[in-house]
GUVO-727856 format. One record per atom (N, C-alpha, C): residue in one letter; x, y, z. Coordinates in steps of 0.001 Angstrom, whole numbers, padded with zeros to 6 digits, always signed. Layout:
GUVO-727856
AXYZ ...
//
This chain:
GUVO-727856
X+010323+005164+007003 X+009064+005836+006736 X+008099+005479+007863 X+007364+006241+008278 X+006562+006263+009517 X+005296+005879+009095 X+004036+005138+010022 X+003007+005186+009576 X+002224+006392+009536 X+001099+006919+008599 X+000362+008058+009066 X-001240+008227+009400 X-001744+008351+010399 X-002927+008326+010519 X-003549+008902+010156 X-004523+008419+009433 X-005572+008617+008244 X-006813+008633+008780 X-007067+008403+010008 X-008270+008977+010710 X-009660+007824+010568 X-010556+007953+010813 X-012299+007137+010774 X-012282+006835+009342 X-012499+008222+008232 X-012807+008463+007084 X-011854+007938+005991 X-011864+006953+005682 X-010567+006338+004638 X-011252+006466+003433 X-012512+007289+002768 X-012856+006531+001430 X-012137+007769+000566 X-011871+006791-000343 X-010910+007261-001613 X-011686+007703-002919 X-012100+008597-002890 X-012700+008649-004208 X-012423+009838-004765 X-012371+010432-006137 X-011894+009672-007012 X-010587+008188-006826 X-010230+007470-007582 X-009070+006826-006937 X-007916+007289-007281 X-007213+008150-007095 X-005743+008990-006881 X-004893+007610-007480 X-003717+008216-008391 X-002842+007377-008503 X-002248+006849-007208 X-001508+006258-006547 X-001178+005728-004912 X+000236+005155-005425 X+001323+005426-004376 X+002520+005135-004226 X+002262+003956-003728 X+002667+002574-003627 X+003037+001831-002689 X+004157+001393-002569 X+005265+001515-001544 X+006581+001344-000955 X+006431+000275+000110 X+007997-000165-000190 X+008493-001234+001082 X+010002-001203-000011 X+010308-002125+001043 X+012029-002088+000777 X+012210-003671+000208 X+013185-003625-000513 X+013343-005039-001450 X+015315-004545-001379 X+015936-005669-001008 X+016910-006052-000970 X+017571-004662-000703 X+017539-004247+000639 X+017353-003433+001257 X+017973-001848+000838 X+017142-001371-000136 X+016593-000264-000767 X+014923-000100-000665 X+014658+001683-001061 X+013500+002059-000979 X+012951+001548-001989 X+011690+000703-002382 X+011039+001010-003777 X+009592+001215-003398 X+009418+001655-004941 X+007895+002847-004668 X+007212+001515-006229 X+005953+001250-006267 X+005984+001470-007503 X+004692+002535-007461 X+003757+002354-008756 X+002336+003475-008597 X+001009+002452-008734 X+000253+002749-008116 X-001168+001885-008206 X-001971+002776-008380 X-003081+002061-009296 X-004263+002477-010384 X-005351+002441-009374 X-005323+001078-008178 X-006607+000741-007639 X-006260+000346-006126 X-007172+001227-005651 X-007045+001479-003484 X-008555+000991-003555 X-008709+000613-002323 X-009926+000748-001798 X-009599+000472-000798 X-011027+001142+000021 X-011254+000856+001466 X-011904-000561+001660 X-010907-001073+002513 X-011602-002528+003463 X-012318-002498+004601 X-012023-001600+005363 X-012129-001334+006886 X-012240-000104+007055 X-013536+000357+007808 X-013668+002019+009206 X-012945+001210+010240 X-012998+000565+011102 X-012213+000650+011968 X-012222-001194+012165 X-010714-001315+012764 X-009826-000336+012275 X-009577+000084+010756 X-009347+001604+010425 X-008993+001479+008848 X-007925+000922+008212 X-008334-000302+007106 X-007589-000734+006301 X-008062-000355+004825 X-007389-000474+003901 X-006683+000186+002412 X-006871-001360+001972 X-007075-001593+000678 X-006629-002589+000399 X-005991-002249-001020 X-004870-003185-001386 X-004517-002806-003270 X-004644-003624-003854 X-004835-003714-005228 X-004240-005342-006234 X-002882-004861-006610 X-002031-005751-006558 X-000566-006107-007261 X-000585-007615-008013 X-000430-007264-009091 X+000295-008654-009244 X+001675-009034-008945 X+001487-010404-009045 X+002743-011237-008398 X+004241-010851-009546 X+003852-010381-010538 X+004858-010075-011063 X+006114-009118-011188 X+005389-008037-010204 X+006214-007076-009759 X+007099-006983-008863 X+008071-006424-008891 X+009131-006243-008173 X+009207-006002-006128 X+008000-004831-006423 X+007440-004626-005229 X+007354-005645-004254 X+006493-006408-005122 X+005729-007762-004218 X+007114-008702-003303 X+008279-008840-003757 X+008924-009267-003491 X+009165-009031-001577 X+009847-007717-001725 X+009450-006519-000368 X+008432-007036+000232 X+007125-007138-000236 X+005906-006721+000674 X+006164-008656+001580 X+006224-009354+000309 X+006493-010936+000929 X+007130-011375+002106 X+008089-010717+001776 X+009724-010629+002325 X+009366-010351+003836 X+008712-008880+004155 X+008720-008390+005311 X+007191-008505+006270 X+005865-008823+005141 X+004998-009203+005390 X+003613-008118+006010 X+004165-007277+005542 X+003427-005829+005906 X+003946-005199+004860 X+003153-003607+004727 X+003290-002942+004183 X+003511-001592+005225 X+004286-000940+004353 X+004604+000070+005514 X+005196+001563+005081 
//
């Protein structure tokens, strides 16, 4: 999966359900997030909450980015 540029303007509002993916024991996983926000105009960063309990998190640990 490629990154995609999302341009100056990152604000999210309403907050859209949101995919977040990375790979965990090397398969795709997706799960769905409730809550995005913007951290950063430039450069733009996203930020999410996950808890540590999810599967996801494992992936994101693992490889240390999100992607």
């Amino acid at each position: 999966m490629e990154k995609i540029n999302i341009g100056q303007n990152i604000f999210v509002y309403p907050n859209p359900v949101t995919l977040l993916g990375t790979h965990v024991e090397h398969r795709a996983n997706f799960m769905p997030l409730g809550w995005v926000s913007r951290i950063n105009a430039d450069p733009p960063l996203m930020g999410v909450g996950v808890g540590k309990v999810h599967h996801t998190v494992q992936g994101i640990q693992k490889r240390k980015a999100l992607r």
